[in-house]
C-alpha positions as CSV (number, residue, x, y, z in Angstrom):
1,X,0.0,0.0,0.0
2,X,1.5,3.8,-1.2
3,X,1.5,6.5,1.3
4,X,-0.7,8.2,-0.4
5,X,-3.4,5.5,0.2
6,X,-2.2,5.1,3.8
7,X,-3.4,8.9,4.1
8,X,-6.4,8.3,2.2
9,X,-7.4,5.8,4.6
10,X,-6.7,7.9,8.1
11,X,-8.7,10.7,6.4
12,X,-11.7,8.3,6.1
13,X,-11.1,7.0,8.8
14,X,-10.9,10.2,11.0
15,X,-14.4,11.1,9.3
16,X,-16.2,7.7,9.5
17,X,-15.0,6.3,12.5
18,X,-13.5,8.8,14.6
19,X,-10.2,8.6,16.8
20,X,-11.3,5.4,18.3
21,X,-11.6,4.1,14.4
22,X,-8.2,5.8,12.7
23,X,-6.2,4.4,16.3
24,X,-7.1,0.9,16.0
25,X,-6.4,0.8,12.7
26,X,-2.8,2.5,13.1
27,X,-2.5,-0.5,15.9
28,X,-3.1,-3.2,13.0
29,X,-0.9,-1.7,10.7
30,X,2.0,-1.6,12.5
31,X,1.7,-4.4,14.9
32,X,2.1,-2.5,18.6
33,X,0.5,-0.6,20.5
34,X,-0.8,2.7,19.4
35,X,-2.9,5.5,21.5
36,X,-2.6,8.9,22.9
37,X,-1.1,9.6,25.9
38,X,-0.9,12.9,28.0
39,X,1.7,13.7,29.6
40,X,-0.3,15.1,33.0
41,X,-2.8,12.1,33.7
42,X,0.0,9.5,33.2
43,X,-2.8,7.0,31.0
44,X,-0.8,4.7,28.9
45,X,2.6,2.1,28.9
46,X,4.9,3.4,30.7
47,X,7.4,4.5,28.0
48,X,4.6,6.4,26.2
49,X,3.9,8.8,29.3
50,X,7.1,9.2,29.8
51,X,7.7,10.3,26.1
52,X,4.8,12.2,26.0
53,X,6.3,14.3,28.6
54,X,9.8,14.4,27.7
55,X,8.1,15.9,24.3
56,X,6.2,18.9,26.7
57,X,9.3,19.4,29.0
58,X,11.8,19.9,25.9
59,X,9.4,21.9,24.0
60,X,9.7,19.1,20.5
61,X,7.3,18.0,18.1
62,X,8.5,14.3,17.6
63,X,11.0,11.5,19.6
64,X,11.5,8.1,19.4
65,X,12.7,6.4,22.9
66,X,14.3,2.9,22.6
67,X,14.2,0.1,25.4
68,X,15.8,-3.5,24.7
69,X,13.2,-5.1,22.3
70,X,11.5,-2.2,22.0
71,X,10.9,1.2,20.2
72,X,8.4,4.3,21.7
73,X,7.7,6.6,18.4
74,X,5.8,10.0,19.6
75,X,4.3,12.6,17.7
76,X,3.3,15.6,19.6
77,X,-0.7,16.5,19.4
78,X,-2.0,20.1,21.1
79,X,-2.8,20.3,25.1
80,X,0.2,18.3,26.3
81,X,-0.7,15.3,24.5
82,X,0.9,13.0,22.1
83,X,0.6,10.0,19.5
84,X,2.5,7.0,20.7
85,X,2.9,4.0,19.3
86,X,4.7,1.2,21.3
87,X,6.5,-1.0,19.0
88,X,8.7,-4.0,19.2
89,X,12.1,-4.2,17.2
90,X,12.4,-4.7,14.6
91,X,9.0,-2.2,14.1
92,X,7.4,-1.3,10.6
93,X,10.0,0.3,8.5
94,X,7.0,3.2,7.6
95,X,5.8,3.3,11.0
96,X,7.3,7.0,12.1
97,X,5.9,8.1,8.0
98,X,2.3,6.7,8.8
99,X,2.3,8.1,12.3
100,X,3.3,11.7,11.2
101,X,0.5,11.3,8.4
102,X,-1.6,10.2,11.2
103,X,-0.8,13.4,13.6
104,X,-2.6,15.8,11.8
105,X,-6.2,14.5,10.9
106,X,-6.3,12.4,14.9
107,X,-5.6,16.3,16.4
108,X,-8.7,17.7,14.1
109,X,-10.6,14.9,15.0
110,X,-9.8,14.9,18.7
111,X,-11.4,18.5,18.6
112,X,-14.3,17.8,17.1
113,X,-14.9,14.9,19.6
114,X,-14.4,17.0,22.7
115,X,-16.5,20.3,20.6
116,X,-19.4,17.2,20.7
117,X,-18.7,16.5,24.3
118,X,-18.7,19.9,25.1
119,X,-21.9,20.5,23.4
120,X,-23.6,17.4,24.7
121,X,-22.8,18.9,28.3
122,X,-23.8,22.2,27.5
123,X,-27.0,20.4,26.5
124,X,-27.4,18.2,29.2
125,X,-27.0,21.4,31.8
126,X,-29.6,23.2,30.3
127,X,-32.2,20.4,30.1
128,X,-31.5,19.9,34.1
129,X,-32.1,23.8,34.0
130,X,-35.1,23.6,32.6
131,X,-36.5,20.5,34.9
132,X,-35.3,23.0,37.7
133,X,-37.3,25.7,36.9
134,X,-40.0,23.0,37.1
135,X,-39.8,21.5,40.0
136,X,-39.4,25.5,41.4
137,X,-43.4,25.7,39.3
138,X,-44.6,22.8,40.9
139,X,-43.2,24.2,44.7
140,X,-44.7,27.6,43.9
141,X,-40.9,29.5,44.2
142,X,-41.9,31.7,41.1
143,X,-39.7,34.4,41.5
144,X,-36.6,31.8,41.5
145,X,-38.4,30.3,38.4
146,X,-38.4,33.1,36.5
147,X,-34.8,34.1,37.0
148,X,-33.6,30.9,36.4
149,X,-36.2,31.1,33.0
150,X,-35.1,34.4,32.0
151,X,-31.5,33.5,31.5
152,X,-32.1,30.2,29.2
153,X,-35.0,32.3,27.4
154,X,-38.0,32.7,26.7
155,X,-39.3,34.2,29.7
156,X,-42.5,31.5,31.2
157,X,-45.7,32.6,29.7
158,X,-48.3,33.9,31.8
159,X,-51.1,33.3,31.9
160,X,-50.2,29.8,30.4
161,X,-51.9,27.1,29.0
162,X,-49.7,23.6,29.7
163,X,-49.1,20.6,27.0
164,X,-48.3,17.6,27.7
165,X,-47.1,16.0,24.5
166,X,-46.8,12.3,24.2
167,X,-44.6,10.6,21.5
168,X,-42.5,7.9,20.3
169,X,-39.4,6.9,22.6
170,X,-36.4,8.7,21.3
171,X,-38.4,11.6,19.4
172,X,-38.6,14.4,21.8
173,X,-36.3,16.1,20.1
174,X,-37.7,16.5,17.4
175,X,-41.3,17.2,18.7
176,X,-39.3,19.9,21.1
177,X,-38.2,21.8,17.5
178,X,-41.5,21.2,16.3
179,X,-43.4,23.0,19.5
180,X,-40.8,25.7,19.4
181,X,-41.4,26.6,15.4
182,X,-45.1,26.1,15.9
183,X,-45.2,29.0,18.9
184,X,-41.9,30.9,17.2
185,X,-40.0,30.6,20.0
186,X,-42.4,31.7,22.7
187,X,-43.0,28.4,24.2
188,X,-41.3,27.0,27.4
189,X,-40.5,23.2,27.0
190,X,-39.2,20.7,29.4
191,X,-38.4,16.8,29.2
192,X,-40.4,15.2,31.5
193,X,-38.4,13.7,34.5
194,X,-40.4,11.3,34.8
195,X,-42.0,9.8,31.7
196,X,-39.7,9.4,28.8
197,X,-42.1,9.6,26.4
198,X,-43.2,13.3,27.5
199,X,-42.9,16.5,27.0
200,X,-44.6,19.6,29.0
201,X,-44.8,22.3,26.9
202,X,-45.7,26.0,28.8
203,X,-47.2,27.9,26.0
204,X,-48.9,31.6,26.2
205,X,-52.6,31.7,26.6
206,X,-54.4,33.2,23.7
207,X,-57.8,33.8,22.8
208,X,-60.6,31.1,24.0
209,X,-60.9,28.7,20.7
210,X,-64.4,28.4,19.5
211,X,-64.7,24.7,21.1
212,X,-62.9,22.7,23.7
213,X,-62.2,20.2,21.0
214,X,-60.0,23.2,18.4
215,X,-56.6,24.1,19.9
216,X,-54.4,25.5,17.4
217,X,-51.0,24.2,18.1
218,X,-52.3,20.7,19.1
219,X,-54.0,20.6,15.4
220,X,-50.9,21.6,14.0
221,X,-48.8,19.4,16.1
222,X,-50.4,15.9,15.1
223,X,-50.8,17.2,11.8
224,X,-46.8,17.3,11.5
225,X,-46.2,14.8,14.2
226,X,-48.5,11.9,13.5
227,X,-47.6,9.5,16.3
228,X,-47.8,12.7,19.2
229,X,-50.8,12.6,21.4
230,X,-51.5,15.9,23.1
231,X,-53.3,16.6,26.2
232,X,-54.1,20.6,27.1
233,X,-55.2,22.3,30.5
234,X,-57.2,24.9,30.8
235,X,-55.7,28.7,30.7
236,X,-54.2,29.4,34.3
237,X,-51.5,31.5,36.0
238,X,-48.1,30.3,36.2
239,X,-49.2,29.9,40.0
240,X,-51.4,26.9,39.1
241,X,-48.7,25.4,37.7
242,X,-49.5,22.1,39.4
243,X,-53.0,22.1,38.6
244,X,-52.3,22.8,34.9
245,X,-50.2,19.4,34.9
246,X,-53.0,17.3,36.5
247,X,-55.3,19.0,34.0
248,X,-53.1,18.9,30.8
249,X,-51.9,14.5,32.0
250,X,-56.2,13.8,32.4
251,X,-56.9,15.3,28.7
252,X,-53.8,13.0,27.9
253,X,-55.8,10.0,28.9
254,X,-59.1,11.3,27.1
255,X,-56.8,12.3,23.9
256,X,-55.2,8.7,23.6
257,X,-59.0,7.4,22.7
258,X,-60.2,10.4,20.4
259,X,-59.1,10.2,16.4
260,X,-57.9,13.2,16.2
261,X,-55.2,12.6,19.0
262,X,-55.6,15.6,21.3
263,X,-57.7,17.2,23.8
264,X,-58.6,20.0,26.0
265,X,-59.2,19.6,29.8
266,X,-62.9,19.4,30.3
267,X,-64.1,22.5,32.9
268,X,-65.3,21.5,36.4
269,X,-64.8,22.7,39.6
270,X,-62.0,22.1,41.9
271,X,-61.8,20.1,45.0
272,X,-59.1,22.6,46.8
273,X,-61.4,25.2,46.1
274,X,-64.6,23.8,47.4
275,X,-63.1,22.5,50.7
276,X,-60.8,25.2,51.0
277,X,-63.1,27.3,53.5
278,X,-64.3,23.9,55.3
279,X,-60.6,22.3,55.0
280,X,-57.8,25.1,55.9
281,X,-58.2,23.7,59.8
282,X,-58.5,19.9,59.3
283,X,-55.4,19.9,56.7
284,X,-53.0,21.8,59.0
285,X,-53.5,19.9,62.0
286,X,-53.4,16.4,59.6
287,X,-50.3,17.9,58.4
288,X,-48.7,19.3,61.9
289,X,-46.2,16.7,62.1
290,X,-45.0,16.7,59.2
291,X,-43.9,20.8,59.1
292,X,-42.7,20.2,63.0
293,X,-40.4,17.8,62.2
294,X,-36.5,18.4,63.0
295,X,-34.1,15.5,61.6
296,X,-31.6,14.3,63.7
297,X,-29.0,14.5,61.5
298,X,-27.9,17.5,58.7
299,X,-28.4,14.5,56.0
300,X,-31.5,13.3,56.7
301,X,-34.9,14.5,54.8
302,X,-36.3,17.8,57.1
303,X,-40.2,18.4,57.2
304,X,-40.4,20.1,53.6
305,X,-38.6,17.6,51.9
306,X,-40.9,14.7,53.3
307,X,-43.9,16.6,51.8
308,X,-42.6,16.7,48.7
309,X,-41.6,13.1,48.7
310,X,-45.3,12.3,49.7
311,X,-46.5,14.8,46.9
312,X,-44.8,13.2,44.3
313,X,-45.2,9.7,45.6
314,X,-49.0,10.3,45.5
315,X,-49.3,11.6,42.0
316,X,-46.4,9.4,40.2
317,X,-45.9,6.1,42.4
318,X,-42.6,4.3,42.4
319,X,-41.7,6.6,39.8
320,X,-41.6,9.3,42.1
321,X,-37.8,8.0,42.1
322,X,-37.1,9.5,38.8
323,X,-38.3,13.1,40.3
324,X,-37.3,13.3,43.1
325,X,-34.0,11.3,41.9
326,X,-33.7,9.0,44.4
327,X,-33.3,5.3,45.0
328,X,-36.4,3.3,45.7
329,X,-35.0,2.1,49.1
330,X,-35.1,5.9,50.0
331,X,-38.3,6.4,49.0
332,X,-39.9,3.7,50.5
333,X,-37.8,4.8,53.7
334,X,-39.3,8.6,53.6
335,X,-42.7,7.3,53.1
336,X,-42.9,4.8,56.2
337,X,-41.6,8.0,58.3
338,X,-44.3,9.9,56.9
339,X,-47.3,7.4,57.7
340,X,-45.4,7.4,61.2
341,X,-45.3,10.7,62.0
342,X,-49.0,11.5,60.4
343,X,-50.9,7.9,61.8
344,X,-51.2,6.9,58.4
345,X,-51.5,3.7,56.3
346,X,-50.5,4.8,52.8
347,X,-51.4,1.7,51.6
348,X,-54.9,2.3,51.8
349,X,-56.5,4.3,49.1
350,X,-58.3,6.7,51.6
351,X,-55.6,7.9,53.7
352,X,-53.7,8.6,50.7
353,X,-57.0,10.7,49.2
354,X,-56.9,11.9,52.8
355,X,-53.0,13.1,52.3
356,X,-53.8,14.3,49.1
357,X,-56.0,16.8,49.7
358,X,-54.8,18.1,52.3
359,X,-51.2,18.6,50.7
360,X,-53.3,20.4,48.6
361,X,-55.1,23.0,51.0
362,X,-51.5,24.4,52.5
363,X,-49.3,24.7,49.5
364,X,-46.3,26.4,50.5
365,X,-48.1,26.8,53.9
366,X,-45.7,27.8,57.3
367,X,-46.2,27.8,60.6
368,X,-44.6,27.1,64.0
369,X,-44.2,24.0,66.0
370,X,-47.0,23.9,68.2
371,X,-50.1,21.6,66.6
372,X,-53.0,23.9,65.2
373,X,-56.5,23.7,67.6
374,X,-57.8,20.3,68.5
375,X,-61.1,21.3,67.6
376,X,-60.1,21.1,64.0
377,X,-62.5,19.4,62.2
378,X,-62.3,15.6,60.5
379,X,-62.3,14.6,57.4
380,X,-65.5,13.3,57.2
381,X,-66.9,16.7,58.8
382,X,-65.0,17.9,55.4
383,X,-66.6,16.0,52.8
384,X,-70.0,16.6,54.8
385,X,-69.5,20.6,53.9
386,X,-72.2,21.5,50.8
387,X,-69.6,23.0,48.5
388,X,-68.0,19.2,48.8
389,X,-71.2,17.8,48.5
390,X,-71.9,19.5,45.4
391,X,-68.7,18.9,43.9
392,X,-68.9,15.3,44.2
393,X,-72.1,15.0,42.6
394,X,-70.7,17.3,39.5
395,X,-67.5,14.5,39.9
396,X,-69.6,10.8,39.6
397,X,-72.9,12.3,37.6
398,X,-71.3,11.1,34.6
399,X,-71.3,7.9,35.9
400,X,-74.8,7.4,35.8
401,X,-75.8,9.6,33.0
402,X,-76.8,8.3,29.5
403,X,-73.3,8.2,27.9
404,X,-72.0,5.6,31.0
405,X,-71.1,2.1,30.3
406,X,-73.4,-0.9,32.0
407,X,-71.8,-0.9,35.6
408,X,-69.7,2.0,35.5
409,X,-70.5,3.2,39.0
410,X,-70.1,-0.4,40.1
411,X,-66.8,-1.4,38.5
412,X,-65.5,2.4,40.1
413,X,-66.9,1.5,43.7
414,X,-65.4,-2.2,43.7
415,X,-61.9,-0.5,41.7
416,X,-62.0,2.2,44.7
417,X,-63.1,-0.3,47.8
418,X,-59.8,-2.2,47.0
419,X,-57.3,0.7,47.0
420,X,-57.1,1.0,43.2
421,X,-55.9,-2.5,42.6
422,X,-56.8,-4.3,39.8
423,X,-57.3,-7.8,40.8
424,X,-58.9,-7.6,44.2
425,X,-61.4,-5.8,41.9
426,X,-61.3,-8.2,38.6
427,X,-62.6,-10.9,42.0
428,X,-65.3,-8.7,43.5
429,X,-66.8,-8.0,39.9
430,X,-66.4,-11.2,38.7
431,X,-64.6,-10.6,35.7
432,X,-60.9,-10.6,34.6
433,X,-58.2,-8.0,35.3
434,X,-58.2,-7.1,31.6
435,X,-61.9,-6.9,31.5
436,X,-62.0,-4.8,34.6
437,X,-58.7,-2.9,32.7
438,X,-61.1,-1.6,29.2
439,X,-63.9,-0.9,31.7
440,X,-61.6,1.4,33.3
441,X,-60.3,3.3,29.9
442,X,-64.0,4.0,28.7
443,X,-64.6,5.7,31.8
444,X,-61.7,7.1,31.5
445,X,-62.7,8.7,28.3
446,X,-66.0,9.4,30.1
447,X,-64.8,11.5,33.2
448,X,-62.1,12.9,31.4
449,X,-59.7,12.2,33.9
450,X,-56.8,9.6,34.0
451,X,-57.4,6.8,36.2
452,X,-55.3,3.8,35.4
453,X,-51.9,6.2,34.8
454,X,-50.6,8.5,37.4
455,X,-51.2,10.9,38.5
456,X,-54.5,9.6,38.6
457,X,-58.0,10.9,39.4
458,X,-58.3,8.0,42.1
459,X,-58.2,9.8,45.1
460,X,-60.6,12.6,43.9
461,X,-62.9,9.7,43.0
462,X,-62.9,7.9,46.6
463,X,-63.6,11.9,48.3
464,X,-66.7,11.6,46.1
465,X,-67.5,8.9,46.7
466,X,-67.1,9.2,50.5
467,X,-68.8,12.8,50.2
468,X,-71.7,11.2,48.9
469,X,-71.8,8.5,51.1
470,X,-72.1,11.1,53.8
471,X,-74.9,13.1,52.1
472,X,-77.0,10.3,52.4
């Protein structure tokens, strides 16, 4: 082989295959060892490193070191590093030829590969950037949010509708360049820390469209990105931030059974805000522990970081761990102190509807050591308020109405009498767990809530229930 195809070859190779490529296939062709060394992490034989910096020390482009048997050839590259090639005697009678050929094209392509890592850094930063700024949303610290917001641009909308954008594994990407062409740069997108298949997408509240079922960038969105399922909240305050998220993951649920792939929270009225007036008392004496609590040691979880372990546990499960980025061990060691220090069995579905609610009556709430009155009311005295009542008869009234499966308000009471599991339920029905499963999914589509997927609508569903148990 000429030298001219020998340089041919590193050329291609420096393109094709990168470093790793062009360096094995320098080791082939002359029978050694070939890498590159630098001279101040010491990574390589022994004679290399020690060439590599002889080269730095004495200020030379090129040396060859001999040993008995043996024959170091170095090539100097930028940043203190070198191309070695350990070779035995006699060694390739072309090797130092090929290795100087080689010099230039490994130091362009060595550049380029740490440009990519550099890059792919910078990248990775500002993704955990954005998830910041939404875990600061989701704990209400909005003048931290938008700091953090204004320096990676745009600025978060407000008010703001959310998206939740579902798609293929490995395309987010792609639908991220998509939602910011589609909204010209004005949206505020983030990769889901927890499911790896979404995308929350901030975007600034227009106009009202002409019918829940027409939303502009959702059209446009499926249109272009046929495999995407898009589920929108309502328009809110950047305040609401956690509220937009339940809303926008429920019309998720509804959109994954519609044809044309998306759709818009349905309107109806809050639980926080209908037992706010009747609540306020009962959730911060539920909740007194938890915001007393001193750890004993600097390391361990204090009170605030326990209620946001049970918030996310509540609304994402075991995958809590991936938000909160945590192992599983730890999580399951937070919740038991929580049950422990609130008298709670979280593995029953109404003391975590019980949590739930009331998490969601003090957010961001404060206050001293000392326990609120005693006289604060329970939870039943709650759901027995008329605001509550009337809510939950708004919740399950689709469960009777004329659009409701056969046994839609049964398969829900057996589905919430044994804590949301599926095959305690699939025996009290008498059906099978997949059967109980589809029943599920229509109603799904019916309540326009999320149910089988969290965060799910379950524990809104047994306060309603148990509300209207109570009304009689």
């Amino acid at each position: 082989m000429s030298r001219s195809d020998d340089v041919l070859k590193l050329h291609r190779l420096a393109h094709s295959g990168g470093s790793a490529a062009l360096l094995e296939w320098l080791s082939a062709r002359l029978g050694g060892w070939t890498g590159v060394v630098d001279a101040g992490h010491g990574r390589g034989p022994e004679p290399a490193v020690r060439g590599a910096a002889e080269l730095t020390a004495r200020g030379v482009r090129s040396a060859v070191l001999h040993a008995p048997g043996s024959a170091t050839l170095l090539f100097a590259l930028d940043g203190g590093r070198a191309l070695a090639a350990v070779l035995e005697q006699p060694h390739h009678p072309d090797a130092a030829t090929l290795l100087a050929d080689a010099a230039a094209p490994l130091a362009l392509v060595l550049r380029a590969e740490e440009a990519a890592e550099r890059e792919e850094r910078a990248a990775l930063a500002e993704s955990r950037a954005r998830e910041a700024v939404l875990h600061l949303l989701m704990n209400g610290r909005l003048s931290t949010a938008h700091q953090i917001a204004e320096a990676l641009g745009p600025s978060l909308p407000e008010p703001m509708r959310m998206y939740v954008v579902e798609c293929r594994t490995g395309q987010r990407a792609e639908v991220a360049r998509l939602c910011e062409e589609l909204t010209d740069g004005r949206a505020w997108i983030v990769r889901c820390p927890v499911y790896v298949r979404h995308l929350i997408v901030l975007v600034p509240a227009g106009p009202a469209a002409a019918s829940a079922g027409h939303d502009p960038l959702a059209d446009a969105l499926v249109a272009v990105a046929p495999d995407c399922t898009v589920g929108v909240s309502g328009e809110l305050r950047l305040r609401e931030a956690p509220a937009a998220y339940l809303q926008a993951f429920h019309a998720l649920a509804v959109a994954r059974e519609r044809d044309e792939r998306h759709a818009r929270f349905g309107p109806g009225p809050e639980l926080a805000l209908a037992a706010h007036e009747a609540g306020a008392g009962w959730a911060q004496a539920l909740l007194a522990p938890l915001y007393a609590y001193e750890p004993r040691r600097p390391q361990d979880p204090d009170g605030q970081e326990l209620r946001a372990t049970a918030h996310a546990w509540l609304n994402f499960s075991s995958h809590a761990t991936r938000l909160l980025k945590i192992h599983r061990n730890t999580l399951a060691a937070r919740l038991r102190l929580v049950e422990a220090l609130l008298g709670l069995d979280l593995a029953r579905l109404g003391d975590q509807a019980a949590l739930s609610l009331a998490l969601r009556l003090t957010p961001g709430a404060r206050w001293g050591n000392g326990a609120p009155a005693a006289a604060a009311p329970g939870l039943d005295a709650v759901l027995r308020d008329p605001r509550v009542t009337a809510w939950a008869r708004v919740q399950l009234s689709a469960l009777s109405g004329p659009d409701a499966p056969a046994g839609a308000r049964a398969t829900v009471r057996a589905w919430l009498a044994h804590d949301a599991q599926l095959v305690p339920a699939a025996a009290a029905l008498g059906v099978s767990v997949p059967g109980v499963r589809k029943r599920l999914t229509r109603i799904e589509v019916l309540l326009e809530r999320s149910l089988l997927q969290s965060p799910s609508a379950r524990h809104d569903l047994w306060l309603a229930h148990r509300a209207e148990e109570l009304a009689g």
